[in-house]
Backbone of each chain as nested JSON, in Angstrom:
{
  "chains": [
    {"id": "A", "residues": [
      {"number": 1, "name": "UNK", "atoms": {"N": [3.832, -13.079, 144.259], "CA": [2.451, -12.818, 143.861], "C": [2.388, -11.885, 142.653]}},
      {"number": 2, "name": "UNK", "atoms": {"N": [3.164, -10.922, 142.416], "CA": [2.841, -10.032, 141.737], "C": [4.344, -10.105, 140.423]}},
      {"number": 3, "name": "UNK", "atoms": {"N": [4.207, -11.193, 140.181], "CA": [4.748, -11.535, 139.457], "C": [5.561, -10.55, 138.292]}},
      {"number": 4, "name": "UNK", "atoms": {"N": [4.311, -9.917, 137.612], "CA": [4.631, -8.887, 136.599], "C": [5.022, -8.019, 137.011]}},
      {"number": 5, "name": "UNK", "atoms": {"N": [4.515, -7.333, 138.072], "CA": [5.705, -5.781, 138.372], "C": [6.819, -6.01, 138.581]}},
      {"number": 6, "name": "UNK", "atoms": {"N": [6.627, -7.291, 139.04], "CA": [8.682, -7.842, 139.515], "C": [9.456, -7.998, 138.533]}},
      {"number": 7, "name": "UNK", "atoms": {"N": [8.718, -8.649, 137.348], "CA": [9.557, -8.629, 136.301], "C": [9.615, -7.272, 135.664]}},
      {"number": 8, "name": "UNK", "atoms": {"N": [8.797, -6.475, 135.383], "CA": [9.223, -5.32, 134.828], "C": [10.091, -4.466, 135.849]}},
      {"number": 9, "name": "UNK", "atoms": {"N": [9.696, -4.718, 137.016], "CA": [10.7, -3.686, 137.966], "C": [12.229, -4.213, 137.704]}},
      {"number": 10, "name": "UNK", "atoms": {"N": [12.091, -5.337, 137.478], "CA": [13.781, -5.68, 137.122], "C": [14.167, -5.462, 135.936]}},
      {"number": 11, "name": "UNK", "atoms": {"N": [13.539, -5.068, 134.925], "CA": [13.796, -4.902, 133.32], "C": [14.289, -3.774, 133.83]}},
      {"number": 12, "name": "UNK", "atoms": {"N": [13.508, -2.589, 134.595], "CA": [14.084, -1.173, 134.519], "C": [15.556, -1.453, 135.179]}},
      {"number": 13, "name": "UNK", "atoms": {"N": [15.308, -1.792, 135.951], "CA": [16.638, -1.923, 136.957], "C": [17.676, -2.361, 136.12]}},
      {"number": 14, "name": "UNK", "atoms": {"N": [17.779, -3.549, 135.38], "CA": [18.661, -3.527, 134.5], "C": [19.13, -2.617, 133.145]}},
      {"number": 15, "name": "UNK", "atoms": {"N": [17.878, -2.286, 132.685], "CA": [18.195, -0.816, 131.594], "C": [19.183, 0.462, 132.437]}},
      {"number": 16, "name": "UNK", "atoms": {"N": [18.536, 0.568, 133.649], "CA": [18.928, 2.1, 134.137], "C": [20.626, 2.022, 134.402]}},
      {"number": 17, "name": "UNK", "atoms": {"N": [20.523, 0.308, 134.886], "CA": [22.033, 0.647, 135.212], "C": [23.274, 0.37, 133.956]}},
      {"number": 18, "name": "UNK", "atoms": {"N": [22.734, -0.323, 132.806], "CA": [23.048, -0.397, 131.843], "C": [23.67, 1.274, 131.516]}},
      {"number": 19, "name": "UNK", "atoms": {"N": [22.665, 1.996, 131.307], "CA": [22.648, 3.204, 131.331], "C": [23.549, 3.891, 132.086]}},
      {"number": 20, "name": "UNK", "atoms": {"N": [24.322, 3.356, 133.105], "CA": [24.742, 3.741, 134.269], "C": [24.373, 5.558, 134.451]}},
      {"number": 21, "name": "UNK", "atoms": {"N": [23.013, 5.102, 134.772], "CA": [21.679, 6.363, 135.97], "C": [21.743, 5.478, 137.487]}},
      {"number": 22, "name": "UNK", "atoms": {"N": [21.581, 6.421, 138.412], "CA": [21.371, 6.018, 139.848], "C": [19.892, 5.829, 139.514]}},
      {"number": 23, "name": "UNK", "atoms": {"N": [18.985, 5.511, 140.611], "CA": [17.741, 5.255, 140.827], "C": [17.404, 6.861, 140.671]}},
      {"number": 24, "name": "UNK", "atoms": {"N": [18.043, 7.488, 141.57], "CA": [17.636, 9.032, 141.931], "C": [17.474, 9.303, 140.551]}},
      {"number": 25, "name": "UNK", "atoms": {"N": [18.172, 9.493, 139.737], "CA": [18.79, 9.96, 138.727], "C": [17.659, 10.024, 137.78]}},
      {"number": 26, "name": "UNK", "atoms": {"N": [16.683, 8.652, 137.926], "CA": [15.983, 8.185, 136.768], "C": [14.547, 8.885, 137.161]}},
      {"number": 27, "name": "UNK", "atoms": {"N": [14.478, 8.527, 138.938], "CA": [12.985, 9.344, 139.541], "C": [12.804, 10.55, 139.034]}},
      {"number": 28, "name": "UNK", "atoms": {"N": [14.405, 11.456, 139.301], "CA": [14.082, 12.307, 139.285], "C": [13.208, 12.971, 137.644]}},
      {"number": 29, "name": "UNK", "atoms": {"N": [14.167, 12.53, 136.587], "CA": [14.373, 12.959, 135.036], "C": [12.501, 12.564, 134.75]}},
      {"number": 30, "name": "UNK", "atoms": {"N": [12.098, 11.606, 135.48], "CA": [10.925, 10.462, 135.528], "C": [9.86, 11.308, 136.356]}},
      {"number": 31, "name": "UNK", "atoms": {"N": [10.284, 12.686, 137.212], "CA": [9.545, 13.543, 137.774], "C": [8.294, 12.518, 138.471]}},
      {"number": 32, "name": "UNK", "atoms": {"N": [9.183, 11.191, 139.192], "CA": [8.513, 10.677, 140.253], "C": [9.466, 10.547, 141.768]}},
      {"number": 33, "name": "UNK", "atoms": {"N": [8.62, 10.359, 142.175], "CA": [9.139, 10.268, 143.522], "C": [10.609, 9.055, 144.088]}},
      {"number": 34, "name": "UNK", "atoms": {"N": [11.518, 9.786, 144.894], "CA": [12.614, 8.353, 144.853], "C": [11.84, 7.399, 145.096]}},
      {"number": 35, "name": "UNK", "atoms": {"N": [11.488, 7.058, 146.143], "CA": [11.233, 6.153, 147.087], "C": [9.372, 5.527, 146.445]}},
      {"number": 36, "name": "UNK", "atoms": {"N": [9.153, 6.156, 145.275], "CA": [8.611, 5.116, 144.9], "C": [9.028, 4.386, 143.305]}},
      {"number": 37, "name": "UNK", "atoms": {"N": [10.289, 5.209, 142.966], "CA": [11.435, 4.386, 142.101], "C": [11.708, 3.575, 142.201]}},
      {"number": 38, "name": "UNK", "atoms": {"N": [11.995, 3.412, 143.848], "CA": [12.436, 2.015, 144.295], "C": [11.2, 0.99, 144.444]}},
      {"number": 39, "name": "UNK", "atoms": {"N": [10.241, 1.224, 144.624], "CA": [9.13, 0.338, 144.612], "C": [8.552, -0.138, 143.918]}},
      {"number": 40, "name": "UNK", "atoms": {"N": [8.823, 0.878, 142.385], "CA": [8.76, 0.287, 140.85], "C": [9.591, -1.029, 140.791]}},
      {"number": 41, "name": "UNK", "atoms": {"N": [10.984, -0.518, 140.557], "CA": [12.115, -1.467, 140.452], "C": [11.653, -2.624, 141.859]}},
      {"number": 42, "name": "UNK", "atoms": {"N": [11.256, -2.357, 142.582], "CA": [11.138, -4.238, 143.884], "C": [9.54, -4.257, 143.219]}},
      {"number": 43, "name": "UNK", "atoms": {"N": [9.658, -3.822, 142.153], "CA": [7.929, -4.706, 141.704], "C": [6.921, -4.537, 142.47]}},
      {"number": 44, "name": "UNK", "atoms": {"N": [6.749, -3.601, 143.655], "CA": [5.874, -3.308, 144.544], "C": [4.562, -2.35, 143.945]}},
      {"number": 45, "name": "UNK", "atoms": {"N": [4.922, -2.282, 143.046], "CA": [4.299, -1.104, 142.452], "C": [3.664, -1.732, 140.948]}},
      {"number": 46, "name": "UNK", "atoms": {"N": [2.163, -1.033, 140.509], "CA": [1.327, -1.913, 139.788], "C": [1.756, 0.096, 138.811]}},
      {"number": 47, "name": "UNK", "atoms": {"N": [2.584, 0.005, 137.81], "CA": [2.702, 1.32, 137.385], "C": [2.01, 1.609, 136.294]}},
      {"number": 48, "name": "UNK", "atoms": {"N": [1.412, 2.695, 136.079], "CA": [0.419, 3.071, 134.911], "C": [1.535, 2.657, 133.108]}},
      {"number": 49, "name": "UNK", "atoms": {"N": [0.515, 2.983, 131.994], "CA": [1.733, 2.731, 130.706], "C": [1.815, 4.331, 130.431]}},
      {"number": 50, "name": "UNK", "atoms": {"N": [1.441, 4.949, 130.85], "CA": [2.03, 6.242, 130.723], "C": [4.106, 6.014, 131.206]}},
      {"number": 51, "name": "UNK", "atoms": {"N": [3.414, 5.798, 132.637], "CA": [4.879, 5.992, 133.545], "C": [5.667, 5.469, 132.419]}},
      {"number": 52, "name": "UNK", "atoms": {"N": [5.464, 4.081, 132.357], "CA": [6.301, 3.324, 131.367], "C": [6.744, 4.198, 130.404]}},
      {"number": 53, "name": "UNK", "atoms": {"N": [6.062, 4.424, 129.563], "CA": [7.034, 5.658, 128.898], "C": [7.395, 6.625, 129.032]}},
      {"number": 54, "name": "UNK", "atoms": {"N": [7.396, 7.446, 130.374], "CA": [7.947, 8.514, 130.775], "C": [9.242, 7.427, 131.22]}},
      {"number": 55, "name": "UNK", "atoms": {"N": [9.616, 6.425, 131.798], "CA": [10.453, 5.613, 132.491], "C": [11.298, 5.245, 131.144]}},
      {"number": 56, "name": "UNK", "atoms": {"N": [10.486, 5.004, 129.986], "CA": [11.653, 4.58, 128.87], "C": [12.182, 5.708, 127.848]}},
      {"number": 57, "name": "UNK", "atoms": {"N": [11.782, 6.491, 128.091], "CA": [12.147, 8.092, 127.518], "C": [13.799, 8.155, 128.267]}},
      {"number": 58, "name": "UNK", "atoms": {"N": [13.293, 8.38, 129.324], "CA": [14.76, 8.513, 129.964], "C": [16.01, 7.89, 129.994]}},
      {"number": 59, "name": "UNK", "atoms": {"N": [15.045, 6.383, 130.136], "CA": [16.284, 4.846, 129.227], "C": [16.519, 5.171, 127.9]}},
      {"number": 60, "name": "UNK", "atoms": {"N": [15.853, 6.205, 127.422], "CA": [16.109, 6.139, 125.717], "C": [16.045, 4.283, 124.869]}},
      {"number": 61, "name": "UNK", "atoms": {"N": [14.615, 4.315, 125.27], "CA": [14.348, 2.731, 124.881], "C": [13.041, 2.401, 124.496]}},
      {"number": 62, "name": "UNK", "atoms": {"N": [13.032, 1.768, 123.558], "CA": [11.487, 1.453, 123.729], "C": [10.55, 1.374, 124.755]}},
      {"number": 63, "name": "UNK", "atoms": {"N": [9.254, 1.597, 125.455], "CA": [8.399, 0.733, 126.14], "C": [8.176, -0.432, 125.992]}},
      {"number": 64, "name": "UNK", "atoms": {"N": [7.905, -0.924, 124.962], "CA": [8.119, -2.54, 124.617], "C": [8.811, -3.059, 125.268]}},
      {"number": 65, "name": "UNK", "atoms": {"N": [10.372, -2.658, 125.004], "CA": [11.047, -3.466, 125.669], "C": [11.664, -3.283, 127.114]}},
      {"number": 66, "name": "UNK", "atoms": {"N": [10.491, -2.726, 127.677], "CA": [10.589, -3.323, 128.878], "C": [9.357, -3.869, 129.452]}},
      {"number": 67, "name": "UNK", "atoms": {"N": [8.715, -4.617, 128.684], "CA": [7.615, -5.323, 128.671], "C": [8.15, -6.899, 129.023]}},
      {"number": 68, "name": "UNK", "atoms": {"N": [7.723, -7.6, 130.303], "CA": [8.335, -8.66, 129.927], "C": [7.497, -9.636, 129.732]}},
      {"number": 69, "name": "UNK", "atoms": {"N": [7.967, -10.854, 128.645], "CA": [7.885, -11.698, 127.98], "C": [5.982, -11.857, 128.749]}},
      {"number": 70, "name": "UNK", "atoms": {"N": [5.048, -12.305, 127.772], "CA": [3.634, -12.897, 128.073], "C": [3.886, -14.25, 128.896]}},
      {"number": 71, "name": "UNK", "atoms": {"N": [3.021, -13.641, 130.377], "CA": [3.011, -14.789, 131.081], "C": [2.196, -16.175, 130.384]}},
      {"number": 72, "name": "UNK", "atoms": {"N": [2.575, -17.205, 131.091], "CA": [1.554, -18.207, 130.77], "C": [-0.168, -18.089, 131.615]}},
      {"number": 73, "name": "UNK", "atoms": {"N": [-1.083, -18.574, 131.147], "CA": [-2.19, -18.176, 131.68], "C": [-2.288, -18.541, 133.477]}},
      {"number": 74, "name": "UNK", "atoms": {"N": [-1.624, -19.17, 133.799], "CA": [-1.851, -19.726, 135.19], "C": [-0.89, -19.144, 135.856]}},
      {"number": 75, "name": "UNK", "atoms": {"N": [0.637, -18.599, 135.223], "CA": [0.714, -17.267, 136.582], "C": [-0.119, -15.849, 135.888]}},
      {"number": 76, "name": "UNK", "atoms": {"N": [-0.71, -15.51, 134.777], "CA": [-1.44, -14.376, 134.859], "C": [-2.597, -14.289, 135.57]}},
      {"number": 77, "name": "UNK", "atoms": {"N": [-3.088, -15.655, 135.861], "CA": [-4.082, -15.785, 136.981], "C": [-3.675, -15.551, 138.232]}},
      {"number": 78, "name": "UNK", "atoms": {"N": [-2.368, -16.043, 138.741], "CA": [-1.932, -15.198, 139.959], "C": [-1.902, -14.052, 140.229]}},
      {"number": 79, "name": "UNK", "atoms": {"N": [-1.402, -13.566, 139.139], "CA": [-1.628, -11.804, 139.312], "C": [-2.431, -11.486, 139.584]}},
      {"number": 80, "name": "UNK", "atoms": {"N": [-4.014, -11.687, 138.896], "CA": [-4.853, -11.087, 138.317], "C": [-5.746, -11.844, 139.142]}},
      {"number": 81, "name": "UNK", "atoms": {"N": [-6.271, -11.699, 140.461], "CA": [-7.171, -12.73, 141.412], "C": [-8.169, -11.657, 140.629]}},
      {"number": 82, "name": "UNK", "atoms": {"N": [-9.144, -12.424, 140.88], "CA": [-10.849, -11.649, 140.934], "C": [-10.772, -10.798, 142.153]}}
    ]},
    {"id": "B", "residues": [
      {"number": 1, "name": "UNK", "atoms": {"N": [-5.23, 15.939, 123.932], "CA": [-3.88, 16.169, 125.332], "C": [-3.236, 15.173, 125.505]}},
      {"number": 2, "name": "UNK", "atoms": {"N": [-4.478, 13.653, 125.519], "CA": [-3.748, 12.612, 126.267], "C": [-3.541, 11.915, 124.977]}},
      {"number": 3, "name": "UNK", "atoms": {"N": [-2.476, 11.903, 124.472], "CA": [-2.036, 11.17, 123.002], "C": [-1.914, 9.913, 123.449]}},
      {"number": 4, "name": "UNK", "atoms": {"N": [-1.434, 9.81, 124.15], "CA": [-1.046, 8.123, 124.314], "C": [-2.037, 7.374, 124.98]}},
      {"number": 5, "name": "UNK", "atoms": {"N": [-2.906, 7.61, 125.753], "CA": [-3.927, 6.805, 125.976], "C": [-4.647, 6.592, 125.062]}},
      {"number": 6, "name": "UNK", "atoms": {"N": [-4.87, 7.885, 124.052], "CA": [-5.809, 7.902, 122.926], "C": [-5.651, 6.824, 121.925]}},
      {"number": 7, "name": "UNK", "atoms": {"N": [-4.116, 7.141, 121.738], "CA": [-3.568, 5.763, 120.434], "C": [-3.529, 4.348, 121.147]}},
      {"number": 8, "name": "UNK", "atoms": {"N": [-3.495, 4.209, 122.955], "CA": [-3.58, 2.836, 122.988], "C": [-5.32, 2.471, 123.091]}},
      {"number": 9, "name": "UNK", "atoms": {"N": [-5.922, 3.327, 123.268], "CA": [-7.363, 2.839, 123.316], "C": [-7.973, 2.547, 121.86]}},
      {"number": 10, "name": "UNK", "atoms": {"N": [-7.244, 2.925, 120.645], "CA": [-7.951, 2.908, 119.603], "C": [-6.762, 1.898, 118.964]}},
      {"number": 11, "name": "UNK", "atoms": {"N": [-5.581, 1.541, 119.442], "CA": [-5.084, -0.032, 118.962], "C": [-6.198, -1.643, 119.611]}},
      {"number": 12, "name": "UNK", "atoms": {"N": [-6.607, -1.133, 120.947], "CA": [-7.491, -1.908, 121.981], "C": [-8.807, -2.302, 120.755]}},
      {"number": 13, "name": "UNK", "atoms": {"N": [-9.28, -0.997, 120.454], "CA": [-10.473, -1.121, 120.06], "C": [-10.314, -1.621, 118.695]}},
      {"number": 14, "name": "UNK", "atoms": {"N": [-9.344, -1.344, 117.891], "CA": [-9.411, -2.087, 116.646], "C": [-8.67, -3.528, 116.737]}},
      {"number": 15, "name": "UNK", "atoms": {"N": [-7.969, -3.93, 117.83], "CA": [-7.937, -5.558, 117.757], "C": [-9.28, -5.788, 118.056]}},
      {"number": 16, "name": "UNK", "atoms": {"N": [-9.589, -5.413, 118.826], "CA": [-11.143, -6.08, 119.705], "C": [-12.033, -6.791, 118.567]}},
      {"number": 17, "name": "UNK", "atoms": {"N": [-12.147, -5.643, 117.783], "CA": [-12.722, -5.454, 116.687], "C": [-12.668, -6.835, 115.619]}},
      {"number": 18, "name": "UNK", "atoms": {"N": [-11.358, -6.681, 115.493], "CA": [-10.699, -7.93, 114.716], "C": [-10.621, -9.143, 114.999]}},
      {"number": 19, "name": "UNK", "atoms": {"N": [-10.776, -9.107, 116.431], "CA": [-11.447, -10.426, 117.064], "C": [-12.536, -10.864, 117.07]}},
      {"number": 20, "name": "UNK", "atoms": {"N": [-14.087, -9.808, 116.648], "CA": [-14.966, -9.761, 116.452], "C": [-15.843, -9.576, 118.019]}},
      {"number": 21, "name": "UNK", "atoms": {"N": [-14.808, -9.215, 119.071], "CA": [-15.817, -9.108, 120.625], "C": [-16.419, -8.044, 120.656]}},
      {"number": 22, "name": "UNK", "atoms": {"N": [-17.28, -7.716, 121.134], "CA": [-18.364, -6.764, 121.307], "C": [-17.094, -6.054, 122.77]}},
      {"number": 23, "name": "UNK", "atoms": {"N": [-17.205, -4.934, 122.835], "CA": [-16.677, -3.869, 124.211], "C": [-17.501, -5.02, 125.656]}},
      {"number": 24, "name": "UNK", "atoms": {"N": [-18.509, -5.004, 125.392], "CA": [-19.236, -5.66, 126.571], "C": [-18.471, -7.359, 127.235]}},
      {"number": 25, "name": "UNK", "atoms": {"N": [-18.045, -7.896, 126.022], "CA": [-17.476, -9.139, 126.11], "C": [-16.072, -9.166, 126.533]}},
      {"number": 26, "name": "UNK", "atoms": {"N": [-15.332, -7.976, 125.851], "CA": [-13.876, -8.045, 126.592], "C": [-13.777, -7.285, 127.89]}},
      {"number": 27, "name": "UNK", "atoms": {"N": [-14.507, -6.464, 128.187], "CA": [-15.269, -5.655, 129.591], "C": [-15.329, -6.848, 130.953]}},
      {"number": 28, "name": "UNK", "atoms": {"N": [-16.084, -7.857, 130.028], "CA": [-16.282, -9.182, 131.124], "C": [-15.19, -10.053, 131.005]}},
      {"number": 29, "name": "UNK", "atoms": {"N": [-14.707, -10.4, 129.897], "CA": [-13.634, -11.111, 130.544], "C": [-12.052, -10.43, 131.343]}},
      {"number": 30, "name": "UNK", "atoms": {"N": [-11.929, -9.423, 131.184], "CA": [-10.685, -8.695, 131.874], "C": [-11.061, -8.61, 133.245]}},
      {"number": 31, "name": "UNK", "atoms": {"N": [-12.317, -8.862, 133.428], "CA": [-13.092, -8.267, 134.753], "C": [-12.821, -6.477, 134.719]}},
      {"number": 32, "name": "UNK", "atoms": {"N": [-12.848, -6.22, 134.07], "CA": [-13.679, -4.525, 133.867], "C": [-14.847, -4.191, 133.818]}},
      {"number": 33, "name": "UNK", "atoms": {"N": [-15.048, -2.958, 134.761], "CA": [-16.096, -2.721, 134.277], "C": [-16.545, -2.424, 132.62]}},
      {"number": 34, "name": "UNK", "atoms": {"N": [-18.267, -2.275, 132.41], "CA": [-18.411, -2.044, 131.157], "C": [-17.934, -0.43, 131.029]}},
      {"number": 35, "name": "UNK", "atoms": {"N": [-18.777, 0.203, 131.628], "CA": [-18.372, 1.561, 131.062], "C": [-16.8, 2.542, 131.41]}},
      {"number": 36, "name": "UNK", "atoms": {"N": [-16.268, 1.613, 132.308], "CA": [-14.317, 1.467, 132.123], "C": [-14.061, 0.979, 130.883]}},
      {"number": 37, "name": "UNK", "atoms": {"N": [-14.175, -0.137, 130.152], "CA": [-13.88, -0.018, 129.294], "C": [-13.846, 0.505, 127.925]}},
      {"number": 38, "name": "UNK", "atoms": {"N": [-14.85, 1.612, 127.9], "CA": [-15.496, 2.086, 126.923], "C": [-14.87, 3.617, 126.829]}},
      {"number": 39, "name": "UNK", "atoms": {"N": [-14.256, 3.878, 128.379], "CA": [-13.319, 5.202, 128.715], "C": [-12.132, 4.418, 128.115]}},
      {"number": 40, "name": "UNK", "atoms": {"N": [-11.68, 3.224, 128.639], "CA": [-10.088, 3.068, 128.388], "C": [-10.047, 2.939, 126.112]}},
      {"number": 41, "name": "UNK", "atoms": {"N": [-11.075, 2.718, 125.592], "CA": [-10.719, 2.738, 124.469], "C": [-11.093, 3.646, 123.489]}},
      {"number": 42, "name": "UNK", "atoms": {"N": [-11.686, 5.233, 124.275], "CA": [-11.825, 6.457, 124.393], "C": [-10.811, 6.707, 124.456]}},
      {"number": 43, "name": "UNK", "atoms": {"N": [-9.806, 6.674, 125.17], "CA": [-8.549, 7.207, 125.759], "C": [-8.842, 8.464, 126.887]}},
      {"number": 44, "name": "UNK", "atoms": {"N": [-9.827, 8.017, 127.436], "CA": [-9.97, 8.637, 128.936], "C": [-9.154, 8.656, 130.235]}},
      {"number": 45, "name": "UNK", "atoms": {"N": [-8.842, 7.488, 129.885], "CA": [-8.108, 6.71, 131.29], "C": [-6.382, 6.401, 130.83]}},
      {"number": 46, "name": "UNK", "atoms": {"N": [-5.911, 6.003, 131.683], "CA": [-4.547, 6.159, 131.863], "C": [-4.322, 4.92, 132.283]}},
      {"number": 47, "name": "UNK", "atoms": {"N": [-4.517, 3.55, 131.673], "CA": [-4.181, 2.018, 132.41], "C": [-2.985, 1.671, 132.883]}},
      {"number": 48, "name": "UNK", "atoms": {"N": [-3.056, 0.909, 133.603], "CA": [-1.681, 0.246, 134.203], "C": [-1.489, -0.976, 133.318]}},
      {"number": 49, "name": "UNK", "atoms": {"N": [-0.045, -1.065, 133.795], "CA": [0.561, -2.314, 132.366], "C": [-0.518, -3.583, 133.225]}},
      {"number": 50, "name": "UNK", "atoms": {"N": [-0.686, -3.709, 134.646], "CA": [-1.292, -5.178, 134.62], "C": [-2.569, -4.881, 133.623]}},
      {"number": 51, "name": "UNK", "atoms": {"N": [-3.208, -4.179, 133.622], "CA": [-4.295, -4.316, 132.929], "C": [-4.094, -4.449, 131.464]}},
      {"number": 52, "name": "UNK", "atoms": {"N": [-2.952, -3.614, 131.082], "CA": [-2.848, -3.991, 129.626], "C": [-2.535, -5.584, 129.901]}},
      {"number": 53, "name": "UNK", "atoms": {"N": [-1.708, -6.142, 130.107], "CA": [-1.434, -7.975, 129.798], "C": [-2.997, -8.839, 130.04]}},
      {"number": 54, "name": "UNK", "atoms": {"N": [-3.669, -7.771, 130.949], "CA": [-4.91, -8.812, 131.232], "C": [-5.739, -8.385, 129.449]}},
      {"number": 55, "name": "UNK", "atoms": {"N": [-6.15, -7.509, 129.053], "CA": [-6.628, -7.142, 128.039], "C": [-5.9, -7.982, 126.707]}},
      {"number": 56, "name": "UNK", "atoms": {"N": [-4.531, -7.528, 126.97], "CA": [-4.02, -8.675, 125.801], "C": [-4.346, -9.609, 125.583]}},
      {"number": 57, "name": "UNK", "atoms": {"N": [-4.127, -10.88, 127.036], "CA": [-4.699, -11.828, 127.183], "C": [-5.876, -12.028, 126.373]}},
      {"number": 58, "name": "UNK", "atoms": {"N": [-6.83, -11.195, 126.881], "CA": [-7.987, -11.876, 126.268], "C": [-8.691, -11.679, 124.68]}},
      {"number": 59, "name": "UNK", "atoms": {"N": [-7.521, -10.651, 124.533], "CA": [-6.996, -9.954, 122.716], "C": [-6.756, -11.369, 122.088]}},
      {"number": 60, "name": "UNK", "atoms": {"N": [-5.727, -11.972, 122.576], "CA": [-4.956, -13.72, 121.913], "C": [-3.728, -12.191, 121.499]}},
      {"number": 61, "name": "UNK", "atoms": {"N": [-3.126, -11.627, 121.81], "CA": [-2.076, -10.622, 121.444], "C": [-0.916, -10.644, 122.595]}},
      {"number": 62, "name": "UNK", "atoms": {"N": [0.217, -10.338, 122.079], "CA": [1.114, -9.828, 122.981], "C": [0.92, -8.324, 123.47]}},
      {"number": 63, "name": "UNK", "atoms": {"N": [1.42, -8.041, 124.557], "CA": [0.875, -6.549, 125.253], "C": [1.461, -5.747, 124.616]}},
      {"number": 64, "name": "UNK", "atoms": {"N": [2.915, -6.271, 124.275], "CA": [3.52, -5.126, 123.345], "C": [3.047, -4.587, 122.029]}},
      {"number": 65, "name": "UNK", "atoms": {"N": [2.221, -5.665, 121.53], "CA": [1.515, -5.266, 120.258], "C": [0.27, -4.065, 120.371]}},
      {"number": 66, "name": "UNK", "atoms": {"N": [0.147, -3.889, 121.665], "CA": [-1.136, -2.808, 121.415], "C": [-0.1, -1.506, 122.084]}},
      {"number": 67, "name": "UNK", "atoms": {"N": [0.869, -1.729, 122.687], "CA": [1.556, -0.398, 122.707], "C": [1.902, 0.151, 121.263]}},
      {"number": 68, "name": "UNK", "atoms": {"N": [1.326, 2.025, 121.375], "CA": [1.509, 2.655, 120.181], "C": [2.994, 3.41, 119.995]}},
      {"number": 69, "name": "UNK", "atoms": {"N": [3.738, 3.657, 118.831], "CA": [5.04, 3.67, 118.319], "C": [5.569, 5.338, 119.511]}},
      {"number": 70, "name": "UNK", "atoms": {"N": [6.672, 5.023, 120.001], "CA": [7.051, 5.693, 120.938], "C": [6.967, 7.461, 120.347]}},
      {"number": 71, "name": "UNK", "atoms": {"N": [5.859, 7.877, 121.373], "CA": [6.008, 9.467, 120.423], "C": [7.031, 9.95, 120.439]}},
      {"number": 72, "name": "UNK", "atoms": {"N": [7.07, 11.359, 119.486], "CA": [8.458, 11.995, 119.37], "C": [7.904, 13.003, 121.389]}},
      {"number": 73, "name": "UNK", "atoms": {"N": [9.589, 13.562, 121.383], "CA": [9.731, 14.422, 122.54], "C": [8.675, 15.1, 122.971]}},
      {"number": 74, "name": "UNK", "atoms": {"N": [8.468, 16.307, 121.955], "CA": [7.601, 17.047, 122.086], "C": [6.068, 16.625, 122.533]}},
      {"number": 75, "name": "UNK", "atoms": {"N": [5.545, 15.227, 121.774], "CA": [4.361, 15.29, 122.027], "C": [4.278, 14.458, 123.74]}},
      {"number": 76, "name": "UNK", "atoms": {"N": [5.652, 13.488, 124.083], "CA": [5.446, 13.124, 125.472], "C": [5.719, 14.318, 126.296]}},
      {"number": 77, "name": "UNK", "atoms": {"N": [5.828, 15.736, 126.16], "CA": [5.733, 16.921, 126.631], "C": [4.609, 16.88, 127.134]}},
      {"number": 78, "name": "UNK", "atoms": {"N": [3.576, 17.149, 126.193], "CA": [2.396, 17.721, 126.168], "C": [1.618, 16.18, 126.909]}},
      {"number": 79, "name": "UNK", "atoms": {"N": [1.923, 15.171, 127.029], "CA": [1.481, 14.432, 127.59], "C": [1.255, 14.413, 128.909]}},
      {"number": 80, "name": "UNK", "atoms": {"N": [2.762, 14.524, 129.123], "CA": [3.055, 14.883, 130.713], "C": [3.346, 16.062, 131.614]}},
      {"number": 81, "name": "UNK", "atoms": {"N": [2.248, 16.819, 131.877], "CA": [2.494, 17.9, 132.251], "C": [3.506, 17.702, 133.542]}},
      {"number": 82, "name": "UNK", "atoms": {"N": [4.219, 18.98, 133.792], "CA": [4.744, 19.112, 135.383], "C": [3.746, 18.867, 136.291]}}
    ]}
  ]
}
């Protein structure tokens, strides 16, 4: 369902470990909570664009790019029920 | 204070612009409220990325294009308080 946090939760997930940071590692520097680090990364989580760049500060990375790719209009309609 | 909401509400407002929609028209199609949107391109508010892709969307823009150029250190300091 939530298509987009999943994909961005996996962009981080792949930057951080690129990075080789633990999850902890990144919450912490990210002055968020673990356990909702992990809920970023499983896409559970709808995260502000602030976070995002407090989250890519720490990746030392753009925000952009961890933007992923523009859905097509009919799964952004999934996301995005009324 | 809030630099980065500020610079993404006034990239928002000058595509909008360039699209020729009135605040009221992209308000309705994001399904925002009107006077939410009139904070988010104030830089009042603090959006979440779904809302930026829904706004893009209805920009004809990629989301990454209305994210503003990654501030230096200091000013995501002052952004993010402890």
């Amino acid at each position: 369902m939530h298509k987009l946090a999943k994909a961005l939760g996996e962009k981080i997930r792949v930057k951080r470990k690129a990075k080789g940071l633990s999850q902890d590692a990144l919450a912490l520097s990210c002055k968020v909570d673990r356990s909702y680090m992990g809920r970023i990364e499983r896409g559970e989580v709808n995260i502000t664009v602030e976070k995002l760049y407090r989250i890519a500060n720490t990746l030392e990375c753009e925000p952009k790019s961890l933007l992923p790719e523009t859905l097509h209009l009919h799964e952004l309609a999934s996301d995005f029920p009324d």
